[in-house]
C-alpha positions in Angstrom: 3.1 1.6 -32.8 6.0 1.3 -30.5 4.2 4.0 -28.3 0.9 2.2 -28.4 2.4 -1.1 -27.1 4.6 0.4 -24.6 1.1 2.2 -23.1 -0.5 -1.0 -23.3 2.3 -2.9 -21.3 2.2 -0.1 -18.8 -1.9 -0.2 -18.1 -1.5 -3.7 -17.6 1.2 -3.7 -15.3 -0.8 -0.8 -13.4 -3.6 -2.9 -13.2 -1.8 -6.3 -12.3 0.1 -4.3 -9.3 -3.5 -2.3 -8.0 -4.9 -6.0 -7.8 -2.5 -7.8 -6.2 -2.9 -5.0 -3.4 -6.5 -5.1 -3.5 -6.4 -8.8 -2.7 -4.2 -8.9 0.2 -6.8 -6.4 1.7 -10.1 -7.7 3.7 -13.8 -6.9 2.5 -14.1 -4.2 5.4 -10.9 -1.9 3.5 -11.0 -0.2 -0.1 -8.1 0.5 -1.9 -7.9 2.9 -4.0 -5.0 3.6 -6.8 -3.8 7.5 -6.0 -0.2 7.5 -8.1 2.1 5.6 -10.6 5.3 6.8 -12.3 9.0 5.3 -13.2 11.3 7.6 -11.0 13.4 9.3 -14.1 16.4 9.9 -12.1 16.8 6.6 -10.7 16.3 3.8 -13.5 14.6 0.7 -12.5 12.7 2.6 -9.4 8.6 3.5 -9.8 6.8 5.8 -7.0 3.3 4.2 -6.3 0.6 5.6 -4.1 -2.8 3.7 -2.7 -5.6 5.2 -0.4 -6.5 2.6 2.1 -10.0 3.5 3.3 -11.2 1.5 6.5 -14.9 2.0 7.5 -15.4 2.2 11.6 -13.9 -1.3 12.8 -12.2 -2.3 9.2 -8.7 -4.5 8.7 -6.6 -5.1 6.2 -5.5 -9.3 6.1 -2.1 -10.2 7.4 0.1 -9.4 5.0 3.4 -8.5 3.1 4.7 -6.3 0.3 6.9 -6.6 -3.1 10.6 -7.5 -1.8 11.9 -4.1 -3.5 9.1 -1.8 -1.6 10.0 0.9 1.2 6.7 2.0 2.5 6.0 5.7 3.7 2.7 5.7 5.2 0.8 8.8 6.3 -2.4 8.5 8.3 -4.8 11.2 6.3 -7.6 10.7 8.6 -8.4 9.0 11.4 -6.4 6.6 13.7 -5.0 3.3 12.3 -3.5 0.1 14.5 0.0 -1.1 12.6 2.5 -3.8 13.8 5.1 -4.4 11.2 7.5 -7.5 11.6 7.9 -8.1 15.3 7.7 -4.7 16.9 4.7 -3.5 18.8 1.5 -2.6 17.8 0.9 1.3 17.7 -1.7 3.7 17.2 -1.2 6.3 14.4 -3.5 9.5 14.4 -4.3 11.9 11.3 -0.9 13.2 10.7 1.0 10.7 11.8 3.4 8.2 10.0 5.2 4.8 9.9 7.6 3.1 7.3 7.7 -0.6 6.2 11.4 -1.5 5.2 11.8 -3.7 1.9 10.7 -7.3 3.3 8.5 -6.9 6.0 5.6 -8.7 7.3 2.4 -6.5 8.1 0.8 -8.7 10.5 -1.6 -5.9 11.9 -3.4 -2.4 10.0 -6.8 -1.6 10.9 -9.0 1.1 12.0 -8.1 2.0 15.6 -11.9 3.1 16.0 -15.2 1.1 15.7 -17.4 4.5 15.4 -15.2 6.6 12.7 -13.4 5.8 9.4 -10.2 6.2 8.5 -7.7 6.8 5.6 -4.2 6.0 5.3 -1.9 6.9 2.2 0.6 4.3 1.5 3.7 5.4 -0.8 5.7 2.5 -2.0 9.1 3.0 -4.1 9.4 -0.4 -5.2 11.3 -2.1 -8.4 9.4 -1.0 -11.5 7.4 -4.1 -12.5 7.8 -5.7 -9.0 3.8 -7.3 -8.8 2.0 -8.0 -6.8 2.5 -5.1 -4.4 1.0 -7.1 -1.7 -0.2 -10.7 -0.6 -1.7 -12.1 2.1 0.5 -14.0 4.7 
């Protein structure tokens, strides 16, 4: 029984945190849940992974992420446009990353091309239970 709720709990949360990054993200982007796990040897911490799939000429909204989250992001395919906090906007290509330090503001992410899609892998280790991951400026 104990089991049984304790999956429950975790499905919802899941589904609560895949939401709350879905909605910060605009009609032209899909997100799409890749990974979710506690971290066992550091309590508290869960390792969460979205694909964020723009068509030719797609953005994400302004946004920001869970306080806790530090944000690897990997360009899979592609070229993605990124300005986090005040810095300048840049250009990733397939094979390319960034990071997002706990707190920042995403004020730019969108597909640097209007003719091909791209993919970007975003790898949050956040505060298990820290929801939404993302919202909308």
């Amino acid at each position: 029984m104990k089991l049984q709720r304790l999956l429950s709990s975790l499905v919802l949360a899941t589904s609560v945190a895949f939401a709350g990054a879905a909605a910060a993200h605009g009609a032209a982007d899909t997100v799409k849940p890749n990974f979710d796990l506690p971290i066992p040897n550091i309590p508290g911490k869960s390792l969460i992974a979205l694909e964020v799939l723009y068509p030719p000429g797609g953005a994400s909204h302004p946004h920001v992420h869970a306080r806790s989250s530090f944000i690897y992001a990997y360009v899979v395919s592609g070229s993605i446009a990124s300005k986090v906090n005040d810095g300048p906007e840049r250009i990733y290509k397939a094979g390319e990353s960034f990071h997002e330090d706990p707190g920042s503001r995403h004020p730019i992410s969108r597909n640097a091309s209007k003719t091909t899609p791209a993919k970007l892998l975003a790898v949050f280790v956040v505060d298990s239970g820290d929801h939404p991951l993302t919202t909308n400026e």
